[in-house]
N, C-alpha and C positions, 0 to 999 in steps of 0.2 A: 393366433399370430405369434411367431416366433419371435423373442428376442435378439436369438443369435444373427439374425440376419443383419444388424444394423451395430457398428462398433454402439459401445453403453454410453458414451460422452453422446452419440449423435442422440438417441433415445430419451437423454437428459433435455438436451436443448429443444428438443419436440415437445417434450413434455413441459416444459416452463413456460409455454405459452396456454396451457389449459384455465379454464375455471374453476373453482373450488367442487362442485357438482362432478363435475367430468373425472378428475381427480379421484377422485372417490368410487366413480365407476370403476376407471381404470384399476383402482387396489383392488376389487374383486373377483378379478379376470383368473386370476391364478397367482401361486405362490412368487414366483419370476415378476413379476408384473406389482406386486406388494410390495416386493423387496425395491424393486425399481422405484414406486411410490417414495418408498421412505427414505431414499436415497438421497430424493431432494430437499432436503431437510433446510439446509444453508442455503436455498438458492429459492427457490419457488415458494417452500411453505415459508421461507426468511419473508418472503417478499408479499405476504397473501396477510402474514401479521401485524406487519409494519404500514402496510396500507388500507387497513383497515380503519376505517372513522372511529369504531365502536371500539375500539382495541386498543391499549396500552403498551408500551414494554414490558414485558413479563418483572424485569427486575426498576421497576420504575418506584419512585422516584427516587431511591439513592444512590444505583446500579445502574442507570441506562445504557452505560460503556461495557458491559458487562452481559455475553450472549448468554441465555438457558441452556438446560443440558437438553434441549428437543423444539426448535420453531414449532413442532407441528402438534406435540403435545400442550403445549401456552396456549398456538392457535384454538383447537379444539374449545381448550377450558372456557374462553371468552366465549365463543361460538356458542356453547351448548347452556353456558349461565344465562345468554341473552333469549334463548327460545322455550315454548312450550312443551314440555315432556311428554310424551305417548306411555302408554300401558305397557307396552313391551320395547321401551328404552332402556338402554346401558345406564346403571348406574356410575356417572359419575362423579369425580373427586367432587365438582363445585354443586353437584345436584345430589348429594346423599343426604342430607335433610333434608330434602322433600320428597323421600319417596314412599312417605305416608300419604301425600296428596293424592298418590294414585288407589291408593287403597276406599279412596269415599265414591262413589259412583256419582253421588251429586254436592260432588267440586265444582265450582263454581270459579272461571278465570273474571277478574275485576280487571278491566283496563280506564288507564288514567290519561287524558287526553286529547288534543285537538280532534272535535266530532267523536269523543267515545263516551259512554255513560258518564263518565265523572269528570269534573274539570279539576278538582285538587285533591291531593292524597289524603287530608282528612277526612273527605266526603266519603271515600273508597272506602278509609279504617273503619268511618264510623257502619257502613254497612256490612262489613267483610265477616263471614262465618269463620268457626273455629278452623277448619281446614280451605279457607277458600283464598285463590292465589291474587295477588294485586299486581297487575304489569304495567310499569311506567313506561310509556313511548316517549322516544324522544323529543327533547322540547324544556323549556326555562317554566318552571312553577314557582310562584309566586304566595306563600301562605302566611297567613296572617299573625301568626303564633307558631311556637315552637310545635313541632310533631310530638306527640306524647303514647307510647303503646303500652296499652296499659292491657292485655288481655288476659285469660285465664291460662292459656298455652299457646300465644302468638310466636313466631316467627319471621324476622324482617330479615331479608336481604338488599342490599342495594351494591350494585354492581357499577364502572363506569361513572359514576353519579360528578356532581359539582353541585355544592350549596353555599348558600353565599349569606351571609347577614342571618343565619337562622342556629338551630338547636336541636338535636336531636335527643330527645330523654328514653330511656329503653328501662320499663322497671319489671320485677321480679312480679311473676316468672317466665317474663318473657325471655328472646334468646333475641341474637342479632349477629348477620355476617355483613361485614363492610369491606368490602376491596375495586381496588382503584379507584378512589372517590378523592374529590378534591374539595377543603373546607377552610374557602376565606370567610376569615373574620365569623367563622363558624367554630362548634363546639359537639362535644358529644356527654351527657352524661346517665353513667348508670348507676342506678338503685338500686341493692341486694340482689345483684343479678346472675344468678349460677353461672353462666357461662356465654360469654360476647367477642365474638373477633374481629380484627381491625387487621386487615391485610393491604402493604402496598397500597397507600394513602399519602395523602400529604396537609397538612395542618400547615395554615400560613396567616399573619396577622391577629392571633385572637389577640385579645383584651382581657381575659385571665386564662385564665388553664382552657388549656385543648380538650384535653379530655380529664372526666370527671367523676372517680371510681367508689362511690359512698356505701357503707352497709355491707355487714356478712351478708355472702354467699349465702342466696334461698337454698335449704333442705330441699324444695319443691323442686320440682324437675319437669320440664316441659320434654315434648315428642322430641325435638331438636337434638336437646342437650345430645345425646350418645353419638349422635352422629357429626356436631361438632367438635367433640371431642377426637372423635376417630381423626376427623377431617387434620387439627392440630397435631398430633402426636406423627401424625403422618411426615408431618415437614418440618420435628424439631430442630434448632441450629448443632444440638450436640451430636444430631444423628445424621441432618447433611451429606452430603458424598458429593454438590455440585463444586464446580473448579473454583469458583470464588470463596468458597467457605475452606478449600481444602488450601487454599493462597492466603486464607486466615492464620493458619497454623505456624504458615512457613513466618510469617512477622510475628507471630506470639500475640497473634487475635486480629489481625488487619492484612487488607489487600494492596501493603504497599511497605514500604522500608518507615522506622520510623522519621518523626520531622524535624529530629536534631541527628545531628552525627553523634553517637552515644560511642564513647572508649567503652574497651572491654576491661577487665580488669582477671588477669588467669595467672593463679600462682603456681611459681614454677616449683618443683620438690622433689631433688634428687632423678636418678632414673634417665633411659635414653630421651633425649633432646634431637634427636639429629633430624627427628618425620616432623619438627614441629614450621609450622609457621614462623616469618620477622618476629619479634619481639614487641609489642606495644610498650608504650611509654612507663607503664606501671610496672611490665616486667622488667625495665631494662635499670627499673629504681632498687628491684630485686638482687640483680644482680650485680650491679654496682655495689650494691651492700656488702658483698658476700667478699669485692674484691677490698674495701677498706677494712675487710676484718685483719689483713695484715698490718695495718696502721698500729693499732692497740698493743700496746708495751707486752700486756700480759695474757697469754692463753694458759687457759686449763685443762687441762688433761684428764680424762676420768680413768682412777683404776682400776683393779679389779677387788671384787667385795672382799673389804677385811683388807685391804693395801692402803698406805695414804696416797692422797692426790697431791700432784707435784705441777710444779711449775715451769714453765720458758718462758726465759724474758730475752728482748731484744733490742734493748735501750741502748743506746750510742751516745748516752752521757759520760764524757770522759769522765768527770767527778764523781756518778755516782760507780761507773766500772771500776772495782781495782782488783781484778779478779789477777792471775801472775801465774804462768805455766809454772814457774819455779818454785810455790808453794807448797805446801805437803797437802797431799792429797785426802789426809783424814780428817780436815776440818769440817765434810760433810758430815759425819757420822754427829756432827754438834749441830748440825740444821734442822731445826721444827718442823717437823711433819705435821700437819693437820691431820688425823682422819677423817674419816665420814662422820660430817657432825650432824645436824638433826637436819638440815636444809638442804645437804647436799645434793638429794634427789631433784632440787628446783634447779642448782647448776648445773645440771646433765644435762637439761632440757634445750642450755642456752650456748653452751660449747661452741656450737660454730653459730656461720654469718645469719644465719635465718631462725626461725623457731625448728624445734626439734621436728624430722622431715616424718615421721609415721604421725607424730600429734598434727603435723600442720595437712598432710594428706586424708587424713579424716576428716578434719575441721572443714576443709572445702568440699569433700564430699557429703558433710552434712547439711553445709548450708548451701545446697546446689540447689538453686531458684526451681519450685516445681511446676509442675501442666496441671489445668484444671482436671484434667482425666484423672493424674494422680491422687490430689485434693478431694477429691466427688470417693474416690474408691477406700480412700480414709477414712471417711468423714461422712457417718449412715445419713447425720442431720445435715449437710450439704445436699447428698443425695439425695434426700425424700422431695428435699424443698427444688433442687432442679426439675424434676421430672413432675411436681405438681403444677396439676392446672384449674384454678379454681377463677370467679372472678372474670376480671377485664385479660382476653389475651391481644396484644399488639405486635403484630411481627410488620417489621421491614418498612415501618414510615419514617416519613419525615413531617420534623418538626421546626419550621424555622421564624424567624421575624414577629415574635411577640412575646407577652410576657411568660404566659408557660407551657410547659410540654403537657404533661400527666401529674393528678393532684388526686393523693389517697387519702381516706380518711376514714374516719368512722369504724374502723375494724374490718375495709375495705379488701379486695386482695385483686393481687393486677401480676401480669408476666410482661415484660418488654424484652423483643428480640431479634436482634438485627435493627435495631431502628437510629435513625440520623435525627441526633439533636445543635439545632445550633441556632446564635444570635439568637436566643431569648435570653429572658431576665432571669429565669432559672427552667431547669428541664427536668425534675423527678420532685417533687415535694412527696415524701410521707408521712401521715402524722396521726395519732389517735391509735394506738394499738394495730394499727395498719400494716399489711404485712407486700413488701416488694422484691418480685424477682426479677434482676436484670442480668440478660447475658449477651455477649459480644454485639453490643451497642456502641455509639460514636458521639462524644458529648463534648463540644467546642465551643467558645467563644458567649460564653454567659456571660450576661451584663456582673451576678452574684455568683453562689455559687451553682456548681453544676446539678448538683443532690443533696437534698434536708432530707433529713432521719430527725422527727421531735418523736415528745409525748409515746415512749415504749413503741415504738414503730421498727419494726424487725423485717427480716427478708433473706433476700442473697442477692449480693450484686459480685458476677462474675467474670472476669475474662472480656472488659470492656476498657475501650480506648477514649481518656479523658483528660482533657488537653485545653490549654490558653482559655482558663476561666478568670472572669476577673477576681473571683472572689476564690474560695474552696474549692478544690475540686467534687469533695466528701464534707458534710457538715453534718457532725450527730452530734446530740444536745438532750438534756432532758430525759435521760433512763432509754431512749433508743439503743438498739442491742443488735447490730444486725449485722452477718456473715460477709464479711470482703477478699475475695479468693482473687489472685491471678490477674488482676488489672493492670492498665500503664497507665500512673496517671501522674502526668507531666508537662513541663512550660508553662505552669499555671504563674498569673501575675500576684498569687497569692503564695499560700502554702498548699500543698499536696489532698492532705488530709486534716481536715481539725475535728477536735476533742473535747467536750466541754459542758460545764452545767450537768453534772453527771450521768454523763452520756459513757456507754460502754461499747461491747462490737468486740468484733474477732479480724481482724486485720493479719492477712497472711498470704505470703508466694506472689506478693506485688511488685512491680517495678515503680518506682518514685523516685524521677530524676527532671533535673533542670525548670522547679520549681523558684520563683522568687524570694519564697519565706520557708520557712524550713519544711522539709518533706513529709514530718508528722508534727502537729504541732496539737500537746494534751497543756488544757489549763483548767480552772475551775469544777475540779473534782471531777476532771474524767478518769476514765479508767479502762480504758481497754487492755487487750491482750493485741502485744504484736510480736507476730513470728514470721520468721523463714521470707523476709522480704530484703528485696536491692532496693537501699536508698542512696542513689549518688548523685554529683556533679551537681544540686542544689546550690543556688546560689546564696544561702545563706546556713543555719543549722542541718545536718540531716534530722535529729528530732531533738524538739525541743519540749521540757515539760517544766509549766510555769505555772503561778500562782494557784498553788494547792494543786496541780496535775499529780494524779499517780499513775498505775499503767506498770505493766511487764513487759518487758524489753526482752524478745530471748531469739535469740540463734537469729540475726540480721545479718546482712553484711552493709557496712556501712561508708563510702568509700568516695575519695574525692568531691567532699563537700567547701564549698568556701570558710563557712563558719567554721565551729565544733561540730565534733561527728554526733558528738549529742552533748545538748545544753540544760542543765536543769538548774534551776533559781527559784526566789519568792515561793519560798514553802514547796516546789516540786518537790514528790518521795516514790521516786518510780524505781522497782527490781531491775535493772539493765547486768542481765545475765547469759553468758556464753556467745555475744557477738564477737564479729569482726569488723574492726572500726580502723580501717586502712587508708594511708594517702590524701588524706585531708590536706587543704592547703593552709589551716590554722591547728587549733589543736584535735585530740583527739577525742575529752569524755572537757567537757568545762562544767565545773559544779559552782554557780555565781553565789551571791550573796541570800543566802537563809534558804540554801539547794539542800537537798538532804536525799536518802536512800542509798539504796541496796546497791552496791556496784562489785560485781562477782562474776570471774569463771573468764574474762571478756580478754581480745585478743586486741591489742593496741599497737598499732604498728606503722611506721614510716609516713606519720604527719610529720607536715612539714612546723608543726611549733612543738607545744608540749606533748607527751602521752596524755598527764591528765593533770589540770589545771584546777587548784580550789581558792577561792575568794573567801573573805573576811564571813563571818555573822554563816558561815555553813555546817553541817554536821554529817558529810555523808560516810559510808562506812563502804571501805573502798578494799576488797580479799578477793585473791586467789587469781589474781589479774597478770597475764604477761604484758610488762610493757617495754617495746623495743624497739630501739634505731628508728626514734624519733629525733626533728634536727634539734632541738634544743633539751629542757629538760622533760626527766622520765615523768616526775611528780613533784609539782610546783606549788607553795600554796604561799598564797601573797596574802598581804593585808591590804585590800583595793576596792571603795565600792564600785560599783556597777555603775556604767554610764549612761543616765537614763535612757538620753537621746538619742545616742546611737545602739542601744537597746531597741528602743522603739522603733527604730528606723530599720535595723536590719533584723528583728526578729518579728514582727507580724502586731507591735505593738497597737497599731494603728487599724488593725482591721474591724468590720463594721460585725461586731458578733450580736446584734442585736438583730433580731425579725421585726418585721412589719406590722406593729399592733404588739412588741411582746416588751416586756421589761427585763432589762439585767437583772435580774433578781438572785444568781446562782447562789451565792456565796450565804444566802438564808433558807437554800433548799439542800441543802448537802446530806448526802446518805449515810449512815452511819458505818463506820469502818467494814472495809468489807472482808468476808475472811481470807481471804487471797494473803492478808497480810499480818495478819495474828500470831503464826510462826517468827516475823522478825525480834530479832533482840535490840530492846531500844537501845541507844547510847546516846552519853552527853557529852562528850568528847569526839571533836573529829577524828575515826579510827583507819590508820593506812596498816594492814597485816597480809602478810604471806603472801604478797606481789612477788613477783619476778620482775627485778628492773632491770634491763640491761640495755648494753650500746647505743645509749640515747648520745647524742650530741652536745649537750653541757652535762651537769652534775645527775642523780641520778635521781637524787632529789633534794630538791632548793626549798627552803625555809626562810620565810619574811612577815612574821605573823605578830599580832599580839594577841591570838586566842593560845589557848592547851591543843596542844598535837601529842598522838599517839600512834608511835609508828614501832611495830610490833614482829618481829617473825618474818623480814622481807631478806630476797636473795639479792644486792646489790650488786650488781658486775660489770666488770667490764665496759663503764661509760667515759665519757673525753672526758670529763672533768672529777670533781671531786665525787665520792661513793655518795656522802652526805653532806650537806653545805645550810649552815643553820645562821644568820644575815642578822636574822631579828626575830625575839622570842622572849616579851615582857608577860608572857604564864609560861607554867614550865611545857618544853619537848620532851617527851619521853621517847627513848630510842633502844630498844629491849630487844633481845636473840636475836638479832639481825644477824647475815652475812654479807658481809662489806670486802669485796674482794678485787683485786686485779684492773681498779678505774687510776686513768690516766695522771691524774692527779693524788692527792691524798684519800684517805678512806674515809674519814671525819672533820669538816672545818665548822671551828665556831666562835665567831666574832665577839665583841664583845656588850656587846647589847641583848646578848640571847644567854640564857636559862636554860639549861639540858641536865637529862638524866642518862648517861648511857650507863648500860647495865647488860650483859650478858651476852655479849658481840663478838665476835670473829669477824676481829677487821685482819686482812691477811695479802701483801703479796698487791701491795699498791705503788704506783712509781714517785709519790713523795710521800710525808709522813705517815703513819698513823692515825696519828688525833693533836691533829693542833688544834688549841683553844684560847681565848680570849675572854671567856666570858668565865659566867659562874654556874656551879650545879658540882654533880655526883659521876664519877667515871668507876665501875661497882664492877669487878668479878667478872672482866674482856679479854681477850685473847686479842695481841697486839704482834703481829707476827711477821717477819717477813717485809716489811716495806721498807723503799729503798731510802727514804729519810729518816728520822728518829722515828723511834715506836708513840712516845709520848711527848711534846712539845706546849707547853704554857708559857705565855708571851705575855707581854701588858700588865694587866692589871689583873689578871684571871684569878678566880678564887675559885680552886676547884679541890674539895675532896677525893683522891684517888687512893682508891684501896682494895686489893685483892686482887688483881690484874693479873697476868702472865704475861711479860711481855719480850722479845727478841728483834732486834735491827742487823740486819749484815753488814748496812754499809754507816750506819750512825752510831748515836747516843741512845739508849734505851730510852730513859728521862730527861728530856733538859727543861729547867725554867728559869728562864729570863725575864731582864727588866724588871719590875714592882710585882710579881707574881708571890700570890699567897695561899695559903692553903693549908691540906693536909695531906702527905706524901708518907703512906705506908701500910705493912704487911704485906708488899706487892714481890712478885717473882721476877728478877729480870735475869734475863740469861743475855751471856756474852754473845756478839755474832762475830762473824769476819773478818769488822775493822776492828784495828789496834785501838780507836778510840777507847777513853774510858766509857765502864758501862753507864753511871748516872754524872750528869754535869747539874750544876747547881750554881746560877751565876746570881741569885736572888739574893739581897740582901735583907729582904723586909721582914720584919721580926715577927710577921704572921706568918711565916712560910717553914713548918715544920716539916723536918724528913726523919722518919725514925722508924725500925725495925723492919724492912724490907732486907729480900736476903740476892745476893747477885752470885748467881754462878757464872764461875770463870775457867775457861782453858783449860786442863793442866797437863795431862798427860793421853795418851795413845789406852791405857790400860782402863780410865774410864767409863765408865754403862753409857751408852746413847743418850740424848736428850729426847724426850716424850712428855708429852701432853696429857695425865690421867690425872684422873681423880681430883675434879671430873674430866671427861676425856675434851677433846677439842669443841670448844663454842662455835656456834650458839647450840646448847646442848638445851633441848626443852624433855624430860621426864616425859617416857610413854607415849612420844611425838611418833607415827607411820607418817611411812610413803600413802598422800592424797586421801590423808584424813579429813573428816566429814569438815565440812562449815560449820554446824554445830559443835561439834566438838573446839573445834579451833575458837571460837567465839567465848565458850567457858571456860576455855585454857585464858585466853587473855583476859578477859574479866578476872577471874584470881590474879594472874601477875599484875593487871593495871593496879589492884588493889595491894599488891605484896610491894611494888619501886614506889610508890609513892611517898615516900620520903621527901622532907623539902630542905630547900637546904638557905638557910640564912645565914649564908658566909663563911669561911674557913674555919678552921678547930683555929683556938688563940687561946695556946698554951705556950708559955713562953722559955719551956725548955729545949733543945734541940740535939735529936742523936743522929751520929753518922749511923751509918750502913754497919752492918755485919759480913764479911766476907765468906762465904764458906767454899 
């Protein structure tokens, strides 16, 4: 019979009225006629699986909205699981382990059932031969005790099934397949069991764990295993091709947008603009930035190697302008050039409105959030552990309305995939050297949290969506060690991830955002490694690491967190190295009360408080950090404790870190130092060195302490207020080869309740003073240059030794000290500037206030040598200093100096002769 004769629509509609039998005739007829068969895919074979009793939705139960890539191939599978196999049947998908059965001549079919030999499937088991098949007919069985297979090379399948109030135990070495089986207030557990699958299932109601995964994987190996094996490998999720898995991708693991509106955050860097998209809100803080950089008095200019760097200024202070076309024009040939002094390479960086555009274009392309594909092809030990199958495998159920999903133990080993966890008490427990792999999974609304990792329990949990837990989303504890690739895990009523009891793990290429407590939260001697992850828009810390946390911190990006972008206190000592910790709507790094470590390489930028905040009773050691165009200050360190309360309340204070039968015990179980951090140089002094501070919003850094501060080798620039601003400081600040340049205010303020050492400064080209001071201490061997108020100012009651300085003013006094100001005032260099003022004013009468032997060059003629800065050449000059030398090396350099200024100073020289100046 011809086709052609009949349009193919009408052929369709003739054909949608057949029988499954008839069907089947028909595909044999000829190739025309096949094709015609399979054509009704969506219409006839839709409608033959759907109305099937015996049948299920193929993507059932977490997908039912959700068509297969073939009605007719589903159809079939169900079809051919449910009947008796012949000698010369197709092998397939759902029948390749058993197709040893055909290989016995006297196989023996068992049926279970109304009028058939057996009335219960024990009675069947307990007769059944090694290869003899047991067929349940449909119908409610009712047994008296859990089902137990315990055979030498058994085989269970159950297809279609419902059990209700019972148990299934499957032990080694036997095998078992389970698909579309439904289990109220039922369980499953296996014993040492090579290999068990659980396909498209649903667990609903249990009373403790669902399923129940105990004992290494038996060596022993039943008929089954290889072909269950085959059977799995066949359908893994990373290998997929249907349209729902491939709808995974396009969300970053899920078949749907996520369930918060998430900002992006995309920095802009130079380069054409014109193909881009609007502007989101975080670029548009970018480039606002970039247009206040004309605000700032003073920009830098870089010149070329071996030239000095010069300045533009653009102050429309009548008082301090008194510039006059009509003066002679060689008075510059008398203006201090700075050269390239030892730091200068940090101010290149900072020149314009942004960080430098090639450092800030790499930085985002290295920490560009990666794909599990990426991750897996890095990373042999990701990969072995995805592609293994040992143990319990579970693809595509669900698990909902009771206390738990899957409970490993014992050295246990289980795969989860595609499976829907929700409203239980918790949905993954691992414990006992137990080892779990989960991939693109869906874990919601646990009473606790989503996933425990105890007692060295390892895995990979990857590229899974875990969301609104009450508790953790991630809880590892107890020497748990286990791979975290590529998840979202987010809106949880807790914190993101917790850490703790020394608990470790690899934590990397996650998203963590819009958690309630902070997005990583390491306490009680955890220790992981975290990399290459987005934690943002967290409604309190992005990571916080507390009481005794340590932990590496490397290449994050950390960004629009309500808290601190990262919080560490009470004994925290975490490496926090090479992030970006951006748009915070509080500060950017907060180091609380007895916080301490390693804070290095990190990129701190446009929070809306400080860059980076230190509290009382802390020691952290804070190098080589950009921090800029934050709104207030760059690096703040108060005298303030912690506020327990709201501690507790907005950081995770209050979360329930004890298990059920377990004791807090951590803090008596701690591992001994681990070598991750044997390289650190300890210090006893809180150490801020070789930052880049710049166009922060207040001073660049603010001082209100009563510990010792050590602030070492930093580039100051360019902030709205003072370079350095020192409030309060009853031990002494040491404030050593800094460069202090071109901030909106003065270069140095210090009140009179603080204690300073400045010593080897290049303060240069600020728009008030130099160094006003009020207090007491050492001003040693600075370069005071260029700013538009006095170079040196002491007020009040200041007791300040100053000696050996270089110092020049264009528009002031080089010296002035007023009021009760005492001290000692010499060998200092001061050179004339611009204004006619005298070079040193001295309005002090107090009979401690010695000036004697300083030498003042003055004006005099055209015929003159230039004024220059050598020997030594322009501060802060540090001996054998490169361009982005090691941390190590920087760390020994300052340990010698912190040991070399140490000097203290018990009050002015009180010598009661006094010499004027020398004039030369």
């Amino acid at each position: 019979m011809e086709i052609s004769g009949l349009p193919v629509e009408l052929w369709r509609l003739i054909l949608s009225y057949l029988r499954l039998p008839d069907l089947g005739r028909c595909s044999l007829v000829c190739r025309a006629w096949y094709e015609l068969i399979l054509s009704l895919d969506n219409t006839r074979w839709r409608q033959l699986c759907l109305g099937c009793i015996e049948c299920r939705h193929p993507n059932w139960p977490n997908q039912p909205d959700v068509e297969p890539q073939s009605w007719r191939e589903a159809f079939k599978q169900h079809y051919v699981a449910s009947k008796t196999w012949t000698k010369n049947a197709q092998d397939f998908e759902s029948s390749n382990c058993f197709y040893l059965f055909r290989r016995k001549k006297d196989r023996h079919v068992l049926r279970v059932g109304q009028g058939c030999e057996f009335d219960t499937l024990r009675a069947a088991l307990a007769s059944a031969g090694v290869y003899d098949r047991i067929v349940l007919l449909p119908g409610v069985y009712e047994e008296q005790s859990e089902i137990i297979l315990k055979t030498t090379s058994g085989h269970v399948q159950f297809d279609n099934c419902n059990f209700e109030n019972g148990q299934l135990q499957i032990h080694a070495p036997g095998t078992c397949q389970v698909k579309f089986c439904t289990f109220n207030q039922s369980s499953v557990h296996f014993h040492s069991v090579a290999l068990g699958v659980l396909e498209n299932c649903e667990f609903t109601g249990s009373e403790n764990a669902s399923v129940t995964v105990e004992g290494i994987p038996s060596s022993e190996r039943n008929w089954a295993c290889k072909h269950l094996t085959t059977l799995a490998k066949s359908h893994c999720v990373l290998q997929a091709s249907d349209p729902a898995l491939c709808n995974v991708s396009k969300w970053g693991g899920w078949g749907g947008p996520p369930a918060r509106n998430i900002r992006t955050c995309k920095i802009m860097v130079g380069g054409d603009q014109s193909n881009l998209h609007p502007a989101s809100k975080t670029q548009l803080v970018l480039e606002k930035a970039g247009e206040k950089e004309a605000e700032v008095n003073g920009r830098l200019y870089p010149a070329k190697e071996g030239e000095a760097m010069t300045l533009e200024t653009e102050s429309s202070d009548s008082e301090l302008s008194t510039s006059s076309e009509n003066e002679d024009d060689d008075w510059s040939m008398y203006k201090l050039s700075y050269r390239a002094h030892g730091l200068s390479h940090m101010l290149s960086q900072v020149i314009h409105s942004r960080p430098q555009t090639s450092g800030l274009t790499a930085l985002q392309k290295d920490l560009e959030l990666k794909t599990l594909q990426q991750e897996l092809q890095r990373d042999k030990e990701a990969q072995s552990l995805a592609s293994s199958l040992q143990g319990c495998l579970i693809r595509k159920c669900l698990f909902r309305d009771g206390k738990g999903g899957v409970f490993v133990c014992s050295q246990g080993r289980a795969k989860l995939e595609g499976s829907v966890f929700r409203e239980l008490t918790y949905a993954v427990r691992c414990i006992q050297n137990s080892k779990i792999i989960m991939l693109k999974n869906d874990i919601h609304h646990c009473k606790a949290s989503g996933i425990f990792l105890r007692l060295a329990a390892g895995g990979l949990i990857a590229d899974n969506n875990i969301h609104s837990n009450c508790e953790a989303g991630v809880d590892i504890r107890k020497g748990a060690n286990p791979l975290i690739l590529c998840n979202k895990i987010h809106s949880g009523l807790r914190s993101g991830i917790v850490v703790l009891g020394n608990g470790k793990g690899i934590i990397r290429s996650n998203q963590i955002y819009g958690n309630k407590e902070a997005g990583i939260y390491i306490l009680y001697n955890g220790n992981p490694i975290v990399s290459g992850n987005h934690i943002f828009q967290g409604l309190a810390a992005g990571i916080a690491v507390n009481e005794n946390g340590r932990g590496q911190i490397i290449e994050n990006v950390i960004r629009e967190n309500q808290w601190g972008g990262v919080d560490i206190r009470r004994g925290g000592d975490p490496v926090l190295r090479s992030n970006l910790i951006c748009f915070g709507y509080s500060d950017g790094v907060v180091v609380g009360e007895r916080g301490k470590g390693l804070i290095e390489g990190n990129t701190i930028y446009g929070n809306k408080g400080c860059g980076v905040w230190i509290m009382s009773s802390s020691l952290p050691h804070i190098t080589n950090n950009r921090i800029g165009h934050n709104s207030i200050y760059g690096v703040a360190v108060f005298c303030r404790k912690d506020d327990a309360i709201d501690y507790l309340a907005n950081q995770g204070g209050n979360e329930n870190f004890n298990d059920e039968g377990e004791a807090a015990s951590w803090e008596n179980d701690l591992d001994s130092e681990d070598e991750r951090f044997t390289s650190r140089r300890p210090i006893s002094v809180a150490l801020v060195e070789s930052n880049s501070i710049n166009h922060n919003g207040a001073a660049g850094l603010y001082v209100k302490s009563s510990e010792a501060l050590n602030i070492i080798a930093n580039a100051i620039h360019a902030n709205h207020d003072s370079g350095v601003a020192v409030l309060q400081s009853s031990q002494l600040t040491r404030i050593a080869n800094n460069s202090i340049s071109c901030n909106s205010l003065g270069g140095v303020l210090i009140e009179s309740e603080a204690r300073v050492e400045l010593r080897g400064n290049g303060i240069y080209d600020n728009s008030s003073h130099g160094i006003t001071s009020k207090g007491d201490g050492v001003i040693v061997e600075n370069d005071i240059v260029g700013n538009r108020g006095c170079g040196l100012q002491l007020l009040q009651t200041a007791d300040m030794k100053v000696t050996k300085n270089r110092i020049q003013s264009f528009w002031d006094y080089g010296i002035v000290m007023l009021d009760q100001t005492k001290g000692l005032v010499q060998e200092n260099l001061i050179f004339q500037g611009r204004s006619k003022k005298t070079i040193l004013q001295q309005v002090s009468n107090a009979e401690d206030c010695i000036v004697q032997n300083n030498k003042l060059l003055t004006f005099k003629s055209k015929s003159d040598v230039a004024w220059t800065l050598e020997n030594p050449p322009a501060r802060p000059h540090i001996e054998g200093s490169t361009r982005g030398t090691s941390t190590a090396t920087n760390s020994q350099k300052v340990t010698t100096m912190s040991t070399r200024i140490a000097a203290r100073m018990d009050g002015g020289c009180r010598n009661n002769g006094s010499i004027f100046c020398s004039i030369l």
